[in-house]
KEGUMI-493469 format. One record per residue (C-alpha): x, y, z; residue in one letter. Coordinates in pm, whole numbers, padded with zeros to 5 digits, always signed. Layout:
<sites>
XYZA;...
</sites>
This chain:
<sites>
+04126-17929+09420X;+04375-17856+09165X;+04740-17820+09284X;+04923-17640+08940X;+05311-17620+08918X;+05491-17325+08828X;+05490-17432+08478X;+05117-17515+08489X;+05030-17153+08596X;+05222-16975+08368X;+05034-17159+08125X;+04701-17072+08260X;+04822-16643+08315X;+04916-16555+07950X;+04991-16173+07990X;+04735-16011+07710X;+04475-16185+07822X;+04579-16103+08256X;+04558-15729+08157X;+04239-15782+08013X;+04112-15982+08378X;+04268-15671+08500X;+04109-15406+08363X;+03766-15602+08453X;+03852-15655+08842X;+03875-15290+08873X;+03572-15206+08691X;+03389-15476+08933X;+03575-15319+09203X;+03455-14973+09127X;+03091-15094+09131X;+03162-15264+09470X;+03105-15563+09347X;+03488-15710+09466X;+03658-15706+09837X;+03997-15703+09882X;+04113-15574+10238X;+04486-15458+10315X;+04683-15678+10368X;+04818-15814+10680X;+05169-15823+10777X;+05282-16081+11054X;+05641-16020+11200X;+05847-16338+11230X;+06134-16471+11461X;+06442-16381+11320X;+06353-16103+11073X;+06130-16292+10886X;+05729-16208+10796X;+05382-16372+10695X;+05183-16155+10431X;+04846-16235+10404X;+04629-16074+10091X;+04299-16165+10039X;+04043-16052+09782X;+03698-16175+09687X;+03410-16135+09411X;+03039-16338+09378X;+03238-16629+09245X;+03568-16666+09381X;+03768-16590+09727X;+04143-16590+09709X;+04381-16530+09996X;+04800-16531+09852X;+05007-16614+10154X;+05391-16519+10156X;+05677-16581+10377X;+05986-16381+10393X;+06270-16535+10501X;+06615-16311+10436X;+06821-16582+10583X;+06694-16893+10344X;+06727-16954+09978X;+06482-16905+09859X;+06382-16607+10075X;+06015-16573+09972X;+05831-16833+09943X;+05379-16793+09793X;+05090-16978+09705X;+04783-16862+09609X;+04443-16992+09720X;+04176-17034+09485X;+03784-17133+09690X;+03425-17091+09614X;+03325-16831+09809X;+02939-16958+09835X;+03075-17256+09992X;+03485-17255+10082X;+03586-17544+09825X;+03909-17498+09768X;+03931-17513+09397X;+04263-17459+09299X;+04650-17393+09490X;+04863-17132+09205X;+05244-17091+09225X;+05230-16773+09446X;+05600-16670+09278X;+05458-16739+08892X;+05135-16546+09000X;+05335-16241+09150X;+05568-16222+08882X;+05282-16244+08568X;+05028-15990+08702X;+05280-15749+08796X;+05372-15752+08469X;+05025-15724+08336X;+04934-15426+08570X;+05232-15265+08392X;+05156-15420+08077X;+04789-15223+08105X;+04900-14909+08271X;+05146-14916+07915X;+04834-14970+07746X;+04662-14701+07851X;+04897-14403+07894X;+05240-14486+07753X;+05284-14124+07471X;+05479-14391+07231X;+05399-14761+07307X;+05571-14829+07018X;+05937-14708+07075X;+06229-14870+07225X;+06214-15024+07619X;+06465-14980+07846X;+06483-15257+08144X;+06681-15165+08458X;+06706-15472+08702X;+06785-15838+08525X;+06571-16030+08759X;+06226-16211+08797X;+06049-15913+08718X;+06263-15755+08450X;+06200-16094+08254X;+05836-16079+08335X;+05833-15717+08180X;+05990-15822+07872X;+05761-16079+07781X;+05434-15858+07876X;+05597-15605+07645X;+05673-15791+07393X;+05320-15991+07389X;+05102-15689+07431X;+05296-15399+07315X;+05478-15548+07022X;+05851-15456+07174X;+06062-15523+06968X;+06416-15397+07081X;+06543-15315+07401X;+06853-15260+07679X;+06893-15422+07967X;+07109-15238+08252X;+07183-15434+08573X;+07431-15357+08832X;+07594-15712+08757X;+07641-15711+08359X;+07650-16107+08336X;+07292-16077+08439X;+07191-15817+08242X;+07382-15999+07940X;+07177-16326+08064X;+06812-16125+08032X;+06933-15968+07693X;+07007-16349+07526X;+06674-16438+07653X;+06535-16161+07467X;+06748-16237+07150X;+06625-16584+07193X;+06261-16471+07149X;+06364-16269+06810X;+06431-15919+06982X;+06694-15689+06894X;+06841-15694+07280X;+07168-15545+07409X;+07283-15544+07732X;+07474-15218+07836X;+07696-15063+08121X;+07608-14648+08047X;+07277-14542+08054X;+07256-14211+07867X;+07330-14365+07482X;+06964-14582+07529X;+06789-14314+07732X;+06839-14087+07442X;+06658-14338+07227X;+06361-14519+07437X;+05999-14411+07535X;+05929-14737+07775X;+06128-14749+08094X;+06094-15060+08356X;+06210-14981+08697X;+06278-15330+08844X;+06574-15375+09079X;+06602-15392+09467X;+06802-15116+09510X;+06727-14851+09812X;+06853-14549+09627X;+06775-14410+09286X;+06882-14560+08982X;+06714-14328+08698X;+06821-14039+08769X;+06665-13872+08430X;+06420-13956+08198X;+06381-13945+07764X;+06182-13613+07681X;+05911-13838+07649X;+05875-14126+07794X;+05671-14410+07964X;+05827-14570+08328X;+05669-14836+08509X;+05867-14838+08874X;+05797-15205+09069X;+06113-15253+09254X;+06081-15071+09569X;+05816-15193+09776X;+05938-14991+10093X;+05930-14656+10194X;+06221-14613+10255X;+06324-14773+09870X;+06345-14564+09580X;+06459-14608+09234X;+06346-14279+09061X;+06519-13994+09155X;+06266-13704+09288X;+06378-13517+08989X;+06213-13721+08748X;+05917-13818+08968X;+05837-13406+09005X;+05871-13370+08653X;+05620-13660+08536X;+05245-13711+08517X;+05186-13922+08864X;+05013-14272+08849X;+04966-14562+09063X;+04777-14922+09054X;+04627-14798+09381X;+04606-14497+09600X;+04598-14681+09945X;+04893-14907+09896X;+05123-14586+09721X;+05030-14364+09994X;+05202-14644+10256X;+05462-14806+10033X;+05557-14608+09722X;+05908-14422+09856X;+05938-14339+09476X;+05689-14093+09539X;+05693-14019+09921X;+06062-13927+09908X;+05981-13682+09614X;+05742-13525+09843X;+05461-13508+09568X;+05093-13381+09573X;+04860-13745+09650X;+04604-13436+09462X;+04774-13480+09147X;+04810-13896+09176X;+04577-14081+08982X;+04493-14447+09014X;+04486-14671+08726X;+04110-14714+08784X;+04068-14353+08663X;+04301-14322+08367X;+04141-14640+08180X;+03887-14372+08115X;+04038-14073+07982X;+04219-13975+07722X;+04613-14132+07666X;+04877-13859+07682X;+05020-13748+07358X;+05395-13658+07533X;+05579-13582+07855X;+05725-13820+08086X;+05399-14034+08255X;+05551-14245+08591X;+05344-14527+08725X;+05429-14688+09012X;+05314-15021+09159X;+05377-15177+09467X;+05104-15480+09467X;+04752-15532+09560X;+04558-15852+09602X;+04299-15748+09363X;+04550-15838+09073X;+04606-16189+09224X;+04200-16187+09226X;+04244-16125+08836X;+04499-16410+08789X;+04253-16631+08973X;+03986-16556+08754X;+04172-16636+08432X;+04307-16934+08589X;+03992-17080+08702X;+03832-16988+08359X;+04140-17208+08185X;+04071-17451+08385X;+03707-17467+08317X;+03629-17481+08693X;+03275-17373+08727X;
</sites>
């Protein structure tokens, strides 16, 4: 069994290709030809929590176990389980955090892809963390981003994510007011922890990929700009639990679409298109693939 660093399995998870593994896990899934149950949620002593997700295809079984720990640095800790599901070899153990962070991204990455009005245009990143880095890169790799903001509620951070950007040759500025860059950008990444909404409008038209809230009771689009957007989501079962974006905006599930469905029809030519993500284990199922294929693990 192969035990890969965090270093290791970025190498093996470049984004272009992870939206590709994407796009294929869902056609698989669509022709029943991949599992992936909901996940399980184990309460903890002390506030903390096990998640289980597992997800499997012909080839490969992989279950990503997380702990949640509020108290301990770092709080969450993940791995990521790679077997043979004809015969449960374990084949390979993936940095659970590197695996999160890099098909999160890529789910965005391909939802961008496929229904962003003006994939081209500036990208605004709110949230300076793990994610909001991750988003950059994807961006940058598969959309060809080449400028962007970065707001964050601590400016030293959001200062810290811009270098990084300028680093990789990107016109980057970190900024304290909104309104001057969302007069100018078409991509919007939604990536902070906050519990209340932190876009409170959106560009005329625009593209806004929402991962930070992961609760119910989290939000960080204002119902405003979720009622006034075209309504997607990387799956139905886990938005209709988890997505507060959308629950606390009261919307129509009618008039949600999964990401499944709008890889086949036509890209939007303008408007404001929202899709929100709050995880499945079918996209750690894609990062497995790819990383087993790297590998050369037959």
């Amino acid at each position: 069994m192969r035990i890969l660093s965090a270093e290791e399995t970025t190498a093996l998870l470049p984004y272009a290709a992870l939206a590709e593994s994407i796009a294929q896990v869902l056609a698989d899934h669509a022709q029943g030809l991949v599992t992936a149950p909901e996940r399980l949620v184990v309460p903890l002593p002390g506030g903390a929590t096990l998640l289980l997700m597992p997800a499997a295809d012909p080839s490969i079984t992989v279950t990503k176990l997380v702990t949640v720990h509020p108290a301990q640095q770092p709080s969450v800790r993940a791995e990521v389980w790679v077997m043979r599901t004809a015969t449960g070899e374990r084949l390979a153990l993936l940095d659970g955090g590197v695996v999160t962070a890099r098909r999160t991204a890529a789910v965005s990455l391909l939802a961008a892809q496929t229904l962003a009005p003006l994939p081209a245009g500036p990208l605004l990143i709110m949230g300076a963390g793990t994610q909001g880095r991750s988003h950059l890169e994807a961006f940058q790799v598969g959309l060809g981003t080449d400028k962007v903001y970065v707001y964050s509620r601590s400016f030293e951070h959001a200062e810290a994510l811009a270098s990084y950007a300028r680093q990789r040759r990107m016109l980057a500025q970190a900024i304290r007011d909104l309104e001057p860059a969302l007069n100018e950008v078409s991509l919007i990444v939604c990536a902070t922890t906050s519990s209340t909404p932190v876009l409170l409008r959106a560009p005329s038209s625009a593209f806004i990929a929402a991962v930070g809230a992961y609760r119910p009771d989290m939000a960080e689009v204002a119902p405003e700009v979720v009622r006034q957007a075209r309504l997607y989501v990387d799956t139905l079962e886990g938005a209709r639990s988890e997505a507060g974006d959308l629950l606390q905006a009261g919307v129509d599930w009618d008039e949600v679409q999964p990401l499944a469905a709008a890889l086949h029809q036509p890209k939007p030519a303008s408007g404001v298109v929202l899709f929100k993500s709050v995880g499945h284990a079918l996209w750690d199922l894609a990062a497995a693939r790819l990383a087993v294929k790297s590998l050369g693990i037959r």
